[in-house]
C-alpha positions in Angstrom: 0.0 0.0 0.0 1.1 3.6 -0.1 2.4 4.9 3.1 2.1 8.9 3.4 5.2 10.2 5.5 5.0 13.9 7.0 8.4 15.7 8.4 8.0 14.6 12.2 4.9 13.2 12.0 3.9 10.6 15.0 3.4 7.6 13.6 1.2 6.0 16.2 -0.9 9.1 16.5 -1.7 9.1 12.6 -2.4 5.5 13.0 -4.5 5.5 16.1 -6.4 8.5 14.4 -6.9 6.7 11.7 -8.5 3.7 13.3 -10.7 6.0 15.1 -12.1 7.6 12.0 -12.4 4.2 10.0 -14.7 3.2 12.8 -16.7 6.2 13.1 -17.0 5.6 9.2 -18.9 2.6 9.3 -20.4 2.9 13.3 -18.1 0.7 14.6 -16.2 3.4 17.2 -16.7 3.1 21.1 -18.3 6.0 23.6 -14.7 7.1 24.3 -13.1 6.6 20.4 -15.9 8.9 19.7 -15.3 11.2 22.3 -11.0 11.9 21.3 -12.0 12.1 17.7 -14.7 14.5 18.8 -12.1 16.3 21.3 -9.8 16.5 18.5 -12.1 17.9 15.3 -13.3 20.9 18.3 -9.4 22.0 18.6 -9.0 24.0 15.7 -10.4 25.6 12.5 -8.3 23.2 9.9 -9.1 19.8 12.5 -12.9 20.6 11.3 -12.6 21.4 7.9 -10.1 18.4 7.5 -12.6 16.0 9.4 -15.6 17.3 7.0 -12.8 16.6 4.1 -11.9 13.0 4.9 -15.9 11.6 5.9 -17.2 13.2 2.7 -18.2 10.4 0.2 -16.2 11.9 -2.5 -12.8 11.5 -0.6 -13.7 8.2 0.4 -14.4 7.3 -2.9 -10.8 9.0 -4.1 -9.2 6.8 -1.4 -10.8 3.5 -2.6 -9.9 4.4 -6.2 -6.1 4.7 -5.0 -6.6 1.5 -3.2 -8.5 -0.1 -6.3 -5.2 1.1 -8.1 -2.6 -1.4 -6.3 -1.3 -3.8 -8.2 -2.9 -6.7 -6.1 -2.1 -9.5 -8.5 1.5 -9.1 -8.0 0.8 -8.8 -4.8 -0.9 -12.0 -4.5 2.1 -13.6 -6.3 4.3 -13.0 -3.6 2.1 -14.1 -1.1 1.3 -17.2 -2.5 4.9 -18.2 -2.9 5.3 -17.6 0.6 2.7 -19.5 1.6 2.2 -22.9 -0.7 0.6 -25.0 1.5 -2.7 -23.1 1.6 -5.4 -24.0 -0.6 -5.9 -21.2 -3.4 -9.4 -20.3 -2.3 -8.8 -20.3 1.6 -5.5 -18.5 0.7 -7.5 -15.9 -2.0 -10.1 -15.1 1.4 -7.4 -14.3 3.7 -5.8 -12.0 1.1 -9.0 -9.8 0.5 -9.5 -9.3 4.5 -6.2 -8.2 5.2 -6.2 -5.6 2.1 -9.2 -4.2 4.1 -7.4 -4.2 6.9 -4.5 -2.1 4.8 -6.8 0.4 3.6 -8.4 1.1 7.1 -4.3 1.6 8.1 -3.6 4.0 4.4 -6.7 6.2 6.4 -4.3 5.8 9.3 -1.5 7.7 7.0 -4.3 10.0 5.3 -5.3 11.6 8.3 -2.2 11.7 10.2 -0.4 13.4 6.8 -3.3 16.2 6.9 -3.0 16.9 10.9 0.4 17.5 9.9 -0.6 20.1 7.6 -3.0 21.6 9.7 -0.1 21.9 12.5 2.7 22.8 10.5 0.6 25.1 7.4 2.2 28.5 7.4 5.9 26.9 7.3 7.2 26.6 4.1 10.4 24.0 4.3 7.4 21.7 5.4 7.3 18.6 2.6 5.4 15.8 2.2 6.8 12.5 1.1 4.5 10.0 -0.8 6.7 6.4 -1.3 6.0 2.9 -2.3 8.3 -0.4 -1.8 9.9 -2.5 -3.8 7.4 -5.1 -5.0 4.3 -2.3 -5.1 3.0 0.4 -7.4 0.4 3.0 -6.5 -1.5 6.0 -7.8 -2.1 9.3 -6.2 -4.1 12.6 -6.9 -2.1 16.0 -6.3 -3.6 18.7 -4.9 -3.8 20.4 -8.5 -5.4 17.4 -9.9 -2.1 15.9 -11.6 -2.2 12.5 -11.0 0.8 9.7 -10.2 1.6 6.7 -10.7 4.5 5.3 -8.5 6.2 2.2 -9.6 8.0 -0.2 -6.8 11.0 1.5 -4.8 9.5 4.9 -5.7 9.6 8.7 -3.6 8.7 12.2 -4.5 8.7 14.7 -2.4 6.5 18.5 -2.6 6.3 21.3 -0.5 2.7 22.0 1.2 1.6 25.0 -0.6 2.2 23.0 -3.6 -0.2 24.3 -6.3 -0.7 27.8 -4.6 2.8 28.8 -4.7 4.9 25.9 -6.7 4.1 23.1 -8.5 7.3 21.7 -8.1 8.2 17.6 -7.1 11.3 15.4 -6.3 11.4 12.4 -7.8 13.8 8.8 -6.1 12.4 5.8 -8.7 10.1 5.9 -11.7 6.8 7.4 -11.9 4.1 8.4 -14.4 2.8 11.7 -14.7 -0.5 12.8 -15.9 -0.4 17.1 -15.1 -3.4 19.4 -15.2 -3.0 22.5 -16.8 -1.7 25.7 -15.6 -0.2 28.3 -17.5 0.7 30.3 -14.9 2.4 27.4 -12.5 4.5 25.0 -15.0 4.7 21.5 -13.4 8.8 20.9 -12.7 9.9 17.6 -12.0 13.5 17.7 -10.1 15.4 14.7 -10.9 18.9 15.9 -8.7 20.5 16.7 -12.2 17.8 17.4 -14.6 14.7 19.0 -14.2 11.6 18.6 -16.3 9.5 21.5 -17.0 5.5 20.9 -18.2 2.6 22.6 -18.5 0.1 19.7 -19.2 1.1 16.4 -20.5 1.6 12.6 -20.1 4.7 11.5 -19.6 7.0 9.0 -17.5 10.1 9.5 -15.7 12.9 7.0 -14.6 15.5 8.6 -11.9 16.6 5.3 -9.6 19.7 6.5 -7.8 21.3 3.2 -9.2 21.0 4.0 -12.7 23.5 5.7 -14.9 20.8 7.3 -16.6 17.3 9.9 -16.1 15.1 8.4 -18.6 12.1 10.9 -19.8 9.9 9.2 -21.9 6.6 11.7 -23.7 3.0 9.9 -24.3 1.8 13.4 -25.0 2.3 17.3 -24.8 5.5 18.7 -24.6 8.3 18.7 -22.0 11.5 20.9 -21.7 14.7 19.0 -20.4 17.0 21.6 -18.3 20.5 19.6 -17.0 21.6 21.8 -14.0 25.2 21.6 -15.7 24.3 23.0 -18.9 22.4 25.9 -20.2 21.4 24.2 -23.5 17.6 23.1 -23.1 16.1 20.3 -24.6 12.5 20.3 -26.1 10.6 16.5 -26.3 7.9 15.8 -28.9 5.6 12.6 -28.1 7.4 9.6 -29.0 10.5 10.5 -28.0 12.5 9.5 -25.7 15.6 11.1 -23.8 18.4 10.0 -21.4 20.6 11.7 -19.3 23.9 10.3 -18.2 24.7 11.4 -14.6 28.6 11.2 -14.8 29.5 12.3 -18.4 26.0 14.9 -18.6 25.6 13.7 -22.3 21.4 14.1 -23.3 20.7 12.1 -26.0 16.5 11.3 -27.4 15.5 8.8 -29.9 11.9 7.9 -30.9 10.3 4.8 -29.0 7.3 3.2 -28.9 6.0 4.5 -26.0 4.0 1.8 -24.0 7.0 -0.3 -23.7 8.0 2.0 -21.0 4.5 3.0 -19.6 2.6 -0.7 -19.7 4.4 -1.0 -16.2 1.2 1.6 -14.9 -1.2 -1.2 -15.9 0.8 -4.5 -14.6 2.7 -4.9 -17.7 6.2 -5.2 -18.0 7.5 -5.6 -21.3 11.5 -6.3 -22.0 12.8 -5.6 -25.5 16.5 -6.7 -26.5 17.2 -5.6 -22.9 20.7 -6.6 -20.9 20.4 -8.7 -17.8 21.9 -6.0 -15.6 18.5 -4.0 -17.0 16.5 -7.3 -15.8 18.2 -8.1 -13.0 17.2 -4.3 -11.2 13.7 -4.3 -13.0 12.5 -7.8 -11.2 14.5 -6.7 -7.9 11.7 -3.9 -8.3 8.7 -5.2 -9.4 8.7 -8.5 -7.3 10.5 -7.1 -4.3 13.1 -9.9 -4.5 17.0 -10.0 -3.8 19.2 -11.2 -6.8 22.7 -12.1 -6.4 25.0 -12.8 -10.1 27.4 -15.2 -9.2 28.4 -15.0 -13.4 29.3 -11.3 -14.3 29.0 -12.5 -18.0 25.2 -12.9 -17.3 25.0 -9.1 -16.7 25.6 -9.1 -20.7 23.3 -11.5 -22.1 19.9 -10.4 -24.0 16.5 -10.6 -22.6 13.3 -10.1 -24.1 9.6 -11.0 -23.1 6.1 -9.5 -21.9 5.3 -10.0 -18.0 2.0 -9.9 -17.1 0.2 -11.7 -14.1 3.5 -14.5 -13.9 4.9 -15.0 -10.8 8.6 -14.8 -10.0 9.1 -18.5 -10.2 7.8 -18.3 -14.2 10.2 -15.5 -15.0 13.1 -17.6 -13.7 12.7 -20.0 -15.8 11.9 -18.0 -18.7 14.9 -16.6 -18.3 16.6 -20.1 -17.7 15.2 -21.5 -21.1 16.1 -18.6 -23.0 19.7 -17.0 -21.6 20.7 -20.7 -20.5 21.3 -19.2 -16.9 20.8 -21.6 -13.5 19.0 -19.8 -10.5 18.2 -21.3 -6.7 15.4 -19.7 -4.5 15.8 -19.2 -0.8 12.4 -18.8 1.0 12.8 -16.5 4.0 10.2 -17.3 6.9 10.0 -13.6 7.4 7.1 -12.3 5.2 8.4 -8.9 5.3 12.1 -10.4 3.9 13.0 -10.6 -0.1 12.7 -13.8 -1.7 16.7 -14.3 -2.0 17.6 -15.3 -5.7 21.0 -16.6 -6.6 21.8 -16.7 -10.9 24.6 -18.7 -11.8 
């Protein structure tokens, strides 16, 4: 799920709000539940406006649509390679009530994010810090209406008056943008070495700390590339697609067909004549599993294929088939530790 981080935010308290408010949501809250949450929403101005914001049907409805937006199949792949001994169905059940259970808890990070605000709204080095893990992708709504999509491993970062005074957003991973509109506040992407400037457009952008390379790939609109090294400018068309090297600061953009690097959004992951070093951090990503090359000549080999719904098992043996490369699978009994992957 997404987890919504706020610069000294208590934890507990956002969680322990949250619960409160998930209960008063569907009646389920005890006399004294009621009475803190009530306690709380009298306290201030923004606690009232910000409890009338979070029980209106349309926010609920925004939040189940973010929840409705998690990749819960490749989800379900880990967690049924964890746990093989359960019958699919009895297994399938279990799965369903605990993801209920997350998005009473993704309430618990709503709220606590916004009391934040409430506490901390006329400072302006306040930020809020949206991430996802390795393993998960998620979509959000900004408060200008722009709307992300976070692939696994994925931060950004934006300053609380985003949209009144700035529309501007780190990015740590790979993300899809979708921006609304506004002349008068371009949408800037800061990539710690390139910035992307917009005004309203589709794009995606790749900026793992591991790569070599900031990859900005156009769907539609136009973008303007700005290196912080150089004062050329770049200007991308749709269909193109550009990549920055970090260490030599060379820009170079090529067409592409543009869904190979966007499918990921809808559960797709599509590999095209791609090395294994690519595939290698790719699946450490998207299945949230730990790969050790024991071969550095595997890093070389050529990959391609189109993921969709396989578990990590499958692709293994894809791979095996088709790159003649032997793999072993360690099993952690810690749900919350990698899958350990050795290639050989």
């Amino acid at each position: 799920m997404i987890r919504f981080f706020k610069e000294g935010m208590k934890l507990q308290d956002a969680i322990r709000k949250g619960m409160f408010l998930g209960k008063y949501i569907t009646g389920k809250e005890t006399r004294e539940e009621h009475q803190e949450l009530k306690s709380w929403t009298e306290a201030g101005f923004a606690n009232k406006e910000l409890f009338k914001k979070l029980t209106s049907h349309s926010e609920i409805a925004t939040q189940l649509e973010q929840y409705d937006s998690v990749n819960t199949s490749r989800a379900w792949n880990k967690y049924r390679e964890r746990i093989r001994q359960y019958k699919l169905e009895k297994s399938l059940f279990r799965w369903r009530i605990a993801a209920i259970l997350f998005f009473i808890i993704g309430i618990g990070g709503l709220i606590g994010n916004a009391i934040i605000d409430a506490s901390f709204e006329d400072t302006p080095s306040n930020f809020t810090t949206v991430s996802t893990i390795n393993g998960e992708s998620s979509k959000i709504t900004l408060p200008d209406q722009s709307t992300i999509w976070l692939n696994g491993g994925t931060s950004i970062q934006y300053s609380t008056d985003f949209s009144a005074d700035n529309r501007e957003i780190s990015l740590d991973g790979e993300a899809y943008f979708q921006v609304a509109k506004n002349r008068k506040l371009p949408f800037v992407v800061d990539c710690d070495g390139l910035k992307v400037h917009v005004l309203g457009t589709s794009f995606n952008v790749s900026n793992y700390a591991d790569d070599e390379t900031i990859s900005v790939v156009l769907e539609q609109g136009a973008v303007e590339l700005s290196p912080e090294l150089k004062s050329q400018k770049y200007d991308l068309k749709p269909g193109e697609k550009a990549d920055y090297n970090r260490k030599t600061q060379d820009l170079t953009i090529r067409k592409v067909d543009t869904y190979q690097f966007t499918s990921w959004k809808k559960g797709l992951l599509i590999f095209k004549g791609e090395t294994m070093r690519e595939v290698v951090k790719k699946l450490e990503r998207w299945y949230n599993v730990s790969i050790d090359v024991r071969n550095p000549e595997i890093y070389e080999l050529i990959f391609t294929a189109t993921i969709l719904h396989e578990d990590v098992e499958e692709i293994l043996e894809l791979i095996r088939f088709s790159c003649s490369i032997n793999y072993n699978i360690v099993l952690s009994q810690d749900p919350d530790t990698p899958i350990k992957i050795t290639m050989y």
